[in-house]
N, C-alpha and C positions, 0 to 999 in steps of 0.2 A: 546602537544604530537603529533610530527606525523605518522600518521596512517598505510604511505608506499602506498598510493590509488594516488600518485600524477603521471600524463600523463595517467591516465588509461580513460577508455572513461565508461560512465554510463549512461542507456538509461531507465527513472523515466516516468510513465503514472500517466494520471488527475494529471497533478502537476502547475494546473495554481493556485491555492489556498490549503489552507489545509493543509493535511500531507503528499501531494505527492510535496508541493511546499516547505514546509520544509526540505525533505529528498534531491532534489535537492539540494536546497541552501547550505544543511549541505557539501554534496560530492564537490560541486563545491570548497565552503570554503578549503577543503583539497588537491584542487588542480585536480580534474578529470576535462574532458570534460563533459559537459552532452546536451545529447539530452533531449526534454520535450514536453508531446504531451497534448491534452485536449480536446473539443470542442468547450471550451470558448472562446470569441473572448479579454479573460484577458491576453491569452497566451502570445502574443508579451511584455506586459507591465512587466510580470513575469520576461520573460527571459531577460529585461532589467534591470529588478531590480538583477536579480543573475550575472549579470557583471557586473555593477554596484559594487558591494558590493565585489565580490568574485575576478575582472579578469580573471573569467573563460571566456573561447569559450562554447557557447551556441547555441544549434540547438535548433530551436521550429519548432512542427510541428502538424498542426493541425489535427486530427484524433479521433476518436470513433471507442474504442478499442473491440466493441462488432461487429464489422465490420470488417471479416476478411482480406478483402481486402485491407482494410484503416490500417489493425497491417499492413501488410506484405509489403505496400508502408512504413510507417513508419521506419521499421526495414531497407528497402532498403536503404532511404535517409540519418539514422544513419547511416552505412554502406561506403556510397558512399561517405559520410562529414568527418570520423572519421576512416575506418580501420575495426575496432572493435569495438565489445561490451565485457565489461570486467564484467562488473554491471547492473542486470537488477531487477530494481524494481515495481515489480507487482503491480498495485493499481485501483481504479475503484471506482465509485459510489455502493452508497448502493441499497439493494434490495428496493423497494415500507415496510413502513411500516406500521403497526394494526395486528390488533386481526384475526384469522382464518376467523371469518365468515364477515369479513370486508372490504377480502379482495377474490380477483376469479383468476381460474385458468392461467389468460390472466396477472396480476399480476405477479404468479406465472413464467408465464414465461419472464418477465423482468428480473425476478431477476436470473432467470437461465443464462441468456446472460450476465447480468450486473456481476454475479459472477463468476462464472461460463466457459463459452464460452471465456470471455474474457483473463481467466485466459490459457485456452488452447491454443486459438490463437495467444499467445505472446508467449507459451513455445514453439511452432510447429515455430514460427518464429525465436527463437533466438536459443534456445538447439542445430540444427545441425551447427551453425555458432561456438559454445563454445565447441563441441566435437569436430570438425577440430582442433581448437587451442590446444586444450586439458586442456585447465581450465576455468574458469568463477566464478559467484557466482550471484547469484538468491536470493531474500527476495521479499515474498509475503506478504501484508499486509492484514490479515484481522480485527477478532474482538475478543476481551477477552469473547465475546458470545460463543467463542466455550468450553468453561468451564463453562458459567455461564449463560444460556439464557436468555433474555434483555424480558423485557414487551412489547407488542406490537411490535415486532421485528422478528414472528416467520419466514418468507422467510429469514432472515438472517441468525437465529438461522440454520436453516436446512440445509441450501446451502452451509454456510461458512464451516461447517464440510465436506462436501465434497470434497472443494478445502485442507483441511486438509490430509486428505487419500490424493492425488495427490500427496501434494508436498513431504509428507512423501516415498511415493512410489517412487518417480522422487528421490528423496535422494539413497534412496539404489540403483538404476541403475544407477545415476550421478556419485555418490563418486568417485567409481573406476575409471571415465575418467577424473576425475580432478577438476570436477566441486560442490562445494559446493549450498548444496538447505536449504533453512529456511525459517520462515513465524515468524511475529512480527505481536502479536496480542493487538492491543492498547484496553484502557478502557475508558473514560471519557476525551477528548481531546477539547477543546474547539476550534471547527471547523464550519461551515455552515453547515457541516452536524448536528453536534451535535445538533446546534441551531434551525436546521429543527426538530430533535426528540423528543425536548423540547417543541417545538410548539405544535406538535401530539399528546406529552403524557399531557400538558395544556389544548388544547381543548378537549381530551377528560374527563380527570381530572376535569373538569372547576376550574381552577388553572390557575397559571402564570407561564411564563419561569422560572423567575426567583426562583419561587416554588420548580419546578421540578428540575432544576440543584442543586439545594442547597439538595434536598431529594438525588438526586442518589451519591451524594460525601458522604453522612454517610455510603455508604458501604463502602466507600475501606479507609482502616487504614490508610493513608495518611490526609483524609478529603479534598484534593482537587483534581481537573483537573490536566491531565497532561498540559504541554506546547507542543505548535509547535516546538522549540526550542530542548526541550528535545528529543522529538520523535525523530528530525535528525537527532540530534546526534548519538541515539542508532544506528539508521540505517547505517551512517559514518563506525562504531565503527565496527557494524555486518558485512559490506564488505570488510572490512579491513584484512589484515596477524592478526592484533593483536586478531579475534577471528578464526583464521585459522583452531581452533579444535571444534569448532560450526557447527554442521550437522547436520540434520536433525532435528533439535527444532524447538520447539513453544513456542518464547521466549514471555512472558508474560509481557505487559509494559501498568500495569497496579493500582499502587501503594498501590500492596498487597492486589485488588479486590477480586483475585481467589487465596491468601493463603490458603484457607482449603476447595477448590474445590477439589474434587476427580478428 
C-alpha cells in the first residue's frame, strides 16, 4: 500500500535504536527524507543502515533534545539539508525509574526535561516552521502508562500525562492551520529501554528478566510484546493522508493492555 508520504522530509528524535529507530526506518521505507538525531555515538551506523535498506537520504545529527540549543541547531541543519519538515516525530528517553521514596526531587527533575522540556523544545522549533507552510503532522510518542500506570515508573506515570494535555491542546490550535497533532502511546515493546525496566523491576523483585517480561505480557490480551517493526509501521501509517482524519488521539499500541482502562 502506498501511504502518499513519499519526497516528504521527516525529522524522528533518539532514533539511533528502539522505537524511534523503527519509526525512521518505517518513514524512510515509504519513501520520506529523514533527519535522525540521538546522543549515541550508534547514530552514523543507524543512518547507514536506513539507506542501506530503505535508499532513503538520510541526515543524522547528533543532539540531546533536552538541550534547547542542540533542538534548534537540529531543526536548523533539517531545514538547511531538506527545505522542510513535513513529519515530526516526538521521542526521548524515559524518566529515571522506582518507587516514590526511591527516588528525589533532582530525579524528578530529569525526567521533567527528558519528558517534558524536550517535548516543548521541538514544538517551539518546528510549529512556526509547519504553520508558515500551512500543514505538517506531529506524533508524540509516549506510554500506554497514561491509561494504566506502570510499577515503579511513577516520574513517568505523572509527566507523560502532561505531555498528553499539550499535545491535546496543541491539537485544537493546530487543526485549523493545517497541521494534524497525535501521540502513540506504546505497551510492552521489546526495546533497551524495556530491558532496562525489567532489570529494575528483577532487582527489585529478586527475580529475573526474564521473569518479569513473561509477568507483564499476561496483562495485555495479546500475551506478547509488541515488535519494533510494528510500532513503525503504525507510526508510517499515522503520518500518512491515509489517516488524514486522525487528530488529536491517543492511539493506544498496546495489544489490548488498556481495553477496559477508563
Amino acid at each position: 500500500m502506498d501511504l502518499g508520504i513519499e519526497g516528504q522530509v521527516a525529522l524522528v528524535t533518539a532514533a539511533s535504536k528502539g522505537l524511534g529507530k523503527a519509526a525512521a526506518m518505517a518513514l524512510a521505507a515509504e519513501g520520506t527524507k529523514v533527519a535522525i538525531c540521538a546522543r549515541s555515538e550508534l547514530l552514523e551506523k543507524t543512518a547507514e543502515e536506513i539507506r542501506s535498506a530503505t535508499g532513503a537520504e538520510v541526515l543524522a545529527v547528533r543532539a540531546d533534545v533536552t538541550d534547547q540549543a542542540q533542538v534548534q541547531d537540529l531543526v536548523r541543519q533539517t531545514l538547511d539539508r531538506f527545505g522542510q519538515i513535513d513529519i515530526l516525530v516526538i521521542n526521548a528517553g524515559g524518566p529515571p525509574p522506582g518507587d516514590f521514596l526511591d527516588l528525589t526531587p533532582a530525579d524528578w527533575e530529569i525526567g521533567v526535561r527528558a519528558t517534558i522540556m524536550s517535548t516543548l523544545y521541538l514544538c517551539y522549533a518546528v510549529i512556526p516552521h509547519m504553520v508558515e507552510r500551512g500543514r505538517g503532522c506531529i506524533i508524540c510518542n509516549q506510554s500506554y502508562a497514561v491509561k494504566h500506570p506502570l510499577a515503579r515508573l511513577i516520574t513517568a506515570n505523572s509527566l507523560r500525562m502532561a505531555v498528553i494535555g499539550m499535545m491535546k491542546s496543541l491539537a485544537n490550535e493546530l487543526g485549523p492551520k493545517g497541521i494534524r497533532v497525535n501521540t502513540v502511546n506504546p505497551a510492552w515493546t521489546w526495546t533497551d529501554r524495556v530491558k532496562q525496566l525489567m532489570t529494575d523491576r528483577a532487582k527489585a523483585n529478586q527475580t529475573t528478566v526474564e521473569a518479569e517480561s513473561a509477568a507483564v505480557v499476561q496483562g495485555l490480551p495479546l500475551k506478547r510484546m509488541g515488535t519494533v517493526e510494528e510500532y513503525g509501521k503504525t507510526i508510517a501509517w499515522l503520518a500518512s493522508p491515509a489517516a488524514g482524519f486522525i487528530h488529536g488521539h491517543n492511539l493506544m499500541f498496546d495489544g489490548g493492555g488498556t481495553a477496559t482502562a477508563l
